[in-house]
MIVOLO-274502 format. One line per 8 residues: number of its first residue (from 0); their letters; for each residue x, y, z of C-alpha. Coordinates in nm, 4 decimals, decimal comma. Example, Ala and Ser with C-alpha at 12.3 -4.5 7.8 and 13.67 -1.06 7.14 Angstrom:
0) AS) 1,2300 -0,4500 0,7800; 1,3670 -0,1060 0,7140
***
This chain:
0) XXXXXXXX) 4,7120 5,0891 5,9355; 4,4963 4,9346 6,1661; 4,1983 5,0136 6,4590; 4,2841 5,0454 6,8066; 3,9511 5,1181 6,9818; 3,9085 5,5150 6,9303; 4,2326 5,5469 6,7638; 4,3880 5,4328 6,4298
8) XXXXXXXX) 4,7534 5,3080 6,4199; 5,0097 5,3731 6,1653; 5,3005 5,2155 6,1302; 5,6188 5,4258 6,0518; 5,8039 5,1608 5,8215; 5,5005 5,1308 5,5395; 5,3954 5,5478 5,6023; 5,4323 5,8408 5,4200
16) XXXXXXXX) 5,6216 5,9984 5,7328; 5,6236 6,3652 5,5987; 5,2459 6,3671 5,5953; 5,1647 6,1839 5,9370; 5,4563 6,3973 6,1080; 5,3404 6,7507 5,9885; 4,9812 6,5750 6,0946; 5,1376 6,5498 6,4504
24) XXXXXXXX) 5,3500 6,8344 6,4865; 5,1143 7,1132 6,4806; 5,1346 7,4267 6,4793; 5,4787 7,4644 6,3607; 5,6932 7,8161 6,3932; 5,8362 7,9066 6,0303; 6,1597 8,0589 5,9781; 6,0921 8,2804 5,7244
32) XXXXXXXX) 6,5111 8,2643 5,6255; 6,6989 8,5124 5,3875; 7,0452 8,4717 5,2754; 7,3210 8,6517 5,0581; 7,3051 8,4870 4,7065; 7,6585 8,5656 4,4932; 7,5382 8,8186 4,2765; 7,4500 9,0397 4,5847
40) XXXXXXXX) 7,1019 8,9645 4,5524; 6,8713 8,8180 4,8953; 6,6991 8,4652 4,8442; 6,4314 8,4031 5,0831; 6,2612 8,0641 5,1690; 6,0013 7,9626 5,4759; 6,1413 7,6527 5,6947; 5,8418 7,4734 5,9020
48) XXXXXXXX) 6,0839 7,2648 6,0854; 6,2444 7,5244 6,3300; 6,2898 7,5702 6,6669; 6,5073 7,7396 6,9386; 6,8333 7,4623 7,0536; 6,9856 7,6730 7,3117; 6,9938 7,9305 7,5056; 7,2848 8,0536 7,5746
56) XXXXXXXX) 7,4727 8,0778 7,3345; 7,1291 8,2082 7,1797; 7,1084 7,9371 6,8774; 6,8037 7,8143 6,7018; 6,7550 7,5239 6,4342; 6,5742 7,4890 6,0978; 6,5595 7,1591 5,8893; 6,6567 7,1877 5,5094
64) XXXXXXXX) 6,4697 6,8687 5,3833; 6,4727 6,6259 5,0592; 6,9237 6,5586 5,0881; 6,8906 6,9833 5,0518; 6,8184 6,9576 4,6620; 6,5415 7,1152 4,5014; 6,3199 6,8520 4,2632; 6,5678 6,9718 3,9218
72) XXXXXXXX) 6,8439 6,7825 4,1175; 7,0056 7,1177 4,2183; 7,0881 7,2415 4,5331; 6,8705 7,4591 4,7159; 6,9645 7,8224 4,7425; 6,9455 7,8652 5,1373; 7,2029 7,5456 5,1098; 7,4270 7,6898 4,8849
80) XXXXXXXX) 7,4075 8,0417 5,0211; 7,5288 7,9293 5,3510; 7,8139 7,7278 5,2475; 7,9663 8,0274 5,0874; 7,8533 8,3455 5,3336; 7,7201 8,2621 5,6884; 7,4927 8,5470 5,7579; 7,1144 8,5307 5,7458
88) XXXXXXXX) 6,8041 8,6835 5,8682; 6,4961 8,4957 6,0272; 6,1884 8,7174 5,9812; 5,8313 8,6364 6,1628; 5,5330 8,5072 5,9258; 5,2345 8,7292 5,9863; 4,8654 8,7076 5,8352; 4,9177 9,0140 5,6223
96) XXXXXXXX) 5,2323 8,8419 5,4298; 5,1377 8,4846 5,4704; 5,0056 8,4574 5,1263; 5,3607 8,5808 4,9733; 5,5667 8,3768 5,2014; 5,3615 8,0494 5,0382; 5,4937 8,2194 4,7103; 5,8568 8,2302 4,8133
104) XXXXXXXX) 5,8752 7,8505 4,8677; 5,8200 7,8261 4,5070; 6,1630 7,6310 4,3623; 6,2965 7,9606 4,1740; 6,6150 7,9345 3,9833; 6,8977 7,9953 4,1445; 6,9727 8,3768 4,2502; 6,6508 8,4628 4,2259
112) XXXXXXXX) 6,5375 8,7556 4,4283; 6,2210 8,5888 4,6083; 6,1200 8,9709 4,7716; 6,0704 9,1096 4,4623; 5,8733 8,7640 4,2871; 5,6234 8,8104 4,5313; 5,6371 9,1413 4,5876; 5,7866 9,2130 4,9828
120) XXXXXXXX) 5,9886 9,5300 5,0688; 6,3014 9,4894 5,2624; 6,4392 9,6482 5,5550; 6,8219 9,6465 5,5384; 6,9521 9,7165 5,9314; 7,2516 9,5249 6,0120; 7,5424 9,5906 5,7669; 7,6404 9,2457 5,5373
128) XXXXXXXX) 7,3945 9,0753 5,6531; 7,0171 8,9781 5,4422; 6,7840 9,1940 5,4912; 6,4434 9,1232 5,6537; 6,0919 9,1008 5,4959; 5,9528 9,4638 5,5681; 5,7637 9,5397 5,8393; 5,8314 9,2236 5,9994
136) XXXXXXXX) 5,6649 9,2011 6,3698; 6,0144 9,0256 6,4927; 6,3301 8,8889 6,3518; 6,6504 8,7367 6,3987; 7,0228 8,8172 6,2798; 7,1863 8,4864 6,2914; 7,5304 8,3508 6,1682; 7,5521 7,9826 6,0942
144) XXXXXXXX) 7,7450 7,7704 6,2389; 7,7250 7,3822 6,1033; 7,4730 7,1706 5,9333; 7,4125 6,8566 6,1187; 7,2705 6,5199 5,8972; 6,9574 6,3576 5,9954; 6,7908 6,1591 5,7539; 6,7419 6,3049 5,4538
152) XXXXXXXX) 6,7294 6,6200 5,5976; 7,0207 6,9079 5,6887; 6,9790 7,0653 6,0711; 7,1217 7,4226 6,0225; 7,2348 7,5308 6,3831; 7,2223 7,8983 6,3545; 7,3689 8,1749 6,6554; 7,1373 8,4502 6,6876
160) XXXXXXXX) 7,3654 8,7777 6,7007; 7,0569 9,0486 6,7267; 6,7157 9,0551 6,8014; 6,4467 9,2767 6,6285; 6,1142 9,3553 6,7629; 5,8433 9,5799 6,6056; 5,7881 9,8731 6,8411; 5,4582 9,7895 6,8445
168) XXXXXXXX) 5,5612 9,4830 6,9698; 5,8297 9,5552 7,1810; 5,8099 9,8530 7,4608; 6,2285 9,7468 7,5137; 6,1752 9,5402 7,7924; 5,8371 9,2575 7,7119; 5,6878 9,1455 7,4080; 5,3125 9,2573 7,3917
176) XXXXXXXX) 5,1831 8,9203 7,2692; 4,8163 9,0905 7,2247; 4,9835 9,2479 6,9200; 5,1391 8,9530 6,7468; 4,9713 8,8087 6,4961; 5,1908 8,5639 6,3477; 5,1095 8,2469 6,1491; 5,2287 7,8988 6,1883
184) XXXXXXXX) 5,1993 7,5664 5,9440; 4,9925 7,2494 5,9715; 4,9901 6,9978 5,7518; 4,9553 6,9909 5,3950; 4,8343 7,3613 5,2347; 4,6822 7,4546 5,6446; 4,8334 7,7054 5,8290; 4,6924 7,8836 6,1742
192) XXXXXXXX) 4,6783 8,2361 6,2887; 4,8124 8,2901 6,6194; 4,4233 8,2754 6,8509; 4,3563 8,3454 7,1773; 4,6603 8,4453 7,3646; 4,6673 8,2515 7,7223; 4,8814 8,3734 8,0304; 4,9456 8,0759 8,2642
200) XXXXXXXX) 5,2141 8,1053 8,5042; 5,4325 7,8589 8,6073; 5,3356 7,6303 8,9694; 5,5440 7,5376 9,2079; 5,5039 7,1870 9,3082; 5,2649 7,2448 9,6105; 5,0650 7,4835 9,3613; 5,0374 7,1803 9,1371
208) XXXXXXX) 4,9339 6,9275 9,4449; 4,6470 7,1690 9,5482; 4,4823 7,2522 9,2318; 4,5153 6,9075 9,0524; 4,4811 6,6597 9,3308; 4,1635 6,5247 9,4925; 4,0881 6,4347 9,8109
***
């Protein structure tokens, strides 16, 4: 490390990467992911690296860190699960359940049922598929399609086959962001509620040149 004026440098090759990135990348979305364990039961873990990939097809990503094994040397359950049955649910984090949701990442053994550990109903709505955390503001209804190696870490590309929105949340047509009141993670034990929500339309170029430059 070393002083740059105003700014301290760190150099990736002798840093602890996972601290500094989560440092940098903030706030983070979590994917709050359930899957179909063998014995029928649902296993449910929060993913901080996550993100939407396309579009269209509607796909999103989460990262399954540390070569996907939990620190016993086995692998961990949202791994496994998916190898074997590709269906899974992505439920929103909100303040009322963040507490339990820091619970769930707890390494459990394996086919555990994390909803009932920390004590989370479930709303089954899709048939074979996980269910979602109960009363979940929004969710997902994803099947998996291929885990992608980066690192030390497994990219699982997931389709999104359904949307869920609160109705609350949802009047079928726009998203009432007022409402939402999710939670997303810093670094470390830090998380953030959701704030002050901002609407800033998009400007066109000459928008942009008229606003921004001077004369």
């Amino acid at each position: 490390m070393r002083k740059e004026g105003r700014y301290h440098v760190v150099d990736t090759d002798r840093a602890d990467n996972y601290k500094y990135l989560t440092a940098s990348v903030v706030p983070r979305p979590i994917a709050w992911v359930a899957t179909n364990a063998p014995d029928g039961s649902a296993n449910l873990a929060p993913y901080s690296f996550f993100t939407v990939a396309s579009p269209e097809p509607p796909t999103v990503l989460f990262s399954i860190g540390a070569q996907a094994l939990k620190r016993s040397g086995e692998e961990k359950d949202t791994y496994t699960n998916l190898k074997r049955d590709r269906r899974l649910t992505i439920s929103q984090v909100e303040r009322p359940t963040v507490e339990p949701m820091v619970g769930s990442a707890a390494e459990f053994i394996a086919n555990t049922d994390e909803f009932l550990e920390v004590g989370l109903g479930q709303d089954r709505m899709m048939p074979g598929f996980p269910p979602i955390v109960a009363g979940s503001s929004g969710a997902l209804f994803c099947e998996f399609l291929e885990f992608i190696a980066v690192g030390i870490s497994y990219l699982a590309l997931c389709e999104v086959k359904h949307y869920v929105f609160r109705d609350d949340i949802f009047d079928g047509r726009h998203v009432n962001y007022e409402n939402v009141d999710v939670v997303a993670r810093l670094g470390g034990p830090y998380y953030s509620a959701l704030g002050d929500v901002l609407h800033l339309p998009r400007l066109e170029p000459d928008e942009v040149r008229s606003r921004y430059q001077r004369e």
